[in-house]
N, C-alpha and C positions, 0 to 999 in steps of 0.2 A: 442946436436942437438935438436931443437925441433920441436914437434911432434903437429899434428893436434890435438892433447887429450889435451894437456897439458894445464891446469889452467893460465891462466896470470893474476896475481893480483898485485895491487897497496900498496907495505910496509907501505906508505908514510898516503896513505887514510884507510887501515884498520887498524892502530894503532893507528892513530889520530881518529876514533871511539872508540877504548879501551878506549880512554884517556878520550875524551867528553862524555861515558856513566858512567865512574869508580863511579862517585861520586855523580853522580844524585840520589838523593830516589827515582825517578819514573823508575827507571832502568827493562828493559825486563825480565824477568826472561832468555827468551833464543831470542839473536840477531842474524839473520842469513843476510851470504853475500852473495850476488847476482852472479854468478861465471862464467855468458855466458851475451850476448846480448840480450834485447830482445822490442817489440815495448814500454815496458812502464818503465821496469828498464833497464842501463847499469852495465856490469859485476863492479863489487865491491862498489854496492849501497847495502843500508843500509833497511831490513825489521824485525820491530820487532815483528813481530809475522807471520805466515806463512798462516792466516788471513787475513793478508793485500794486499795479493795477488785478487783483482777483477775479473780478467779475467782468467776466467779456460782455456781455452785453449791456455793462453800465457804458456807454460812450462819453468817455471826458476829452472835451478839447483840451489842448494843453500848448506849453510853451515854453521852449527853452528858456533859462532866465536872461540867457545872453540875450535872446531876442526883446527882453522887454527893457532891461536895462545894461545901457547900448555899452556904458563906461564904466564893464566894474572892471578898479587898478588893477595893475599885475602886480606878484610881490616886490618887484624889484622897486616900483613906483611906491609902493605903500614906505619900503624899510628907506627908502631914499628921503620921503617926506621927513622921516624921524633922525637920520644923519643932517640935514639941513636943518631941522627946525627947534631938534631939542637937542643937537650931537649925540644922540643914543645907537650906538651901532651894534649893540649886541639885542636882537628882537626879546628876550629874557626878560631884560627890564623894561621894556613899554610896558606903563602903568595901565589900569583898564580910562581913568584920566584922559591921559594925554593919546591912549586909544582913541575913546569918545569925540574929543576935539576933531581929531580929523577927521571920526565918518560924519559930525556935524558941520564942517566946512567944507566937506566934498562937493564939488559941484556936479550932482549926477545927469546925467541926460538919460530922460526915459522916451518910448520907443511914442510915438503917437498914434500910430496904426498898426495893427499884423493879418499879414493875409486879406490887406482889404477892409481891413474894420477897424471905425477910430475905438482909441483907447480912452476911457475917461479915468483918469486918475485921484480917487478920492481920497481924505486925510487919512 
C-alpha cells in the first residue's frame, strides 16, 4: 500500500541518467535526484552538484545517485565486459550497439528505501 512518504521515482529516467553520465569525462563527482516536487525542479530531475540549487528556500530533498542505484559498474567492470564478451580492448571502438547491449543486460539493483521511506519504482 502506499504511503504519503513513500519516494516515487522513474526506473526508466534514473538509469537512463546512469547511462548518459557513465562515460562522460566531465562526469559530477556526486549526481543527486530530485525526490519531491518543487516550483523549479520535478521529482527525478537531474542536479549535479547541490550548488546548483538557486533558490534557498525552494527545499528539495535529494539523493545521491549512489544511493538509489546501489550497482553502478566501475570502468574497470564495464571495459572488462567488452574484452570478455566482444574482445574489444580499445574502449574507441565500442559501438553505441554493443554499448546498449550491456546496459540492457545489466542486472541493476535499485535501493528499496532511503532514509526510512520505501521507494516505488515506476516504468
Amino acid at each position: 500500500m502506499e504511503q504519503e512518504e513513500d519516494i516515487k521515482l522513474s526506473k526508466t529516467k534514473v538509469l537512463w541518467r546512469v547511462v548518459s553520465y557513465f562515460k562522460n569525462p566531465g562526469m559530477p563527482e556526486t549526481i543527486y535526484i530530485v525526490l519531491g516536487d518543487s516550483q523549479t525542479y520535478r521529482r527525478g530531475d537531474v542536479i549535479s552538484s547541490i550548488h546548483d540549487v538557486e533558490t534557498p528556500c525552494d527545499f528539495l530533498p535529494v539523493a545521491r545517485i549512489d544511493e538509489l542505484v546501489l550497482n553502478i559498474p566501475t570502468e574497470a567492470e564495464f571495459r572488462k565486459y567488452f574484452e570478455e564478451v566482444h574482445q574489444i580492448l580499445d574502449p574507441e571502438e565500442i559501438t553505441w550497439e554493443v554499448e546498449n547491449e550491456f546496459w540492457q543486460n545489466y542486472r541493476w539493483k535499485l535501493a528499496e528505501e532511503l532514509g526510512g521511506k520505501k521507494i516505488i519504482w515506476e516504468s
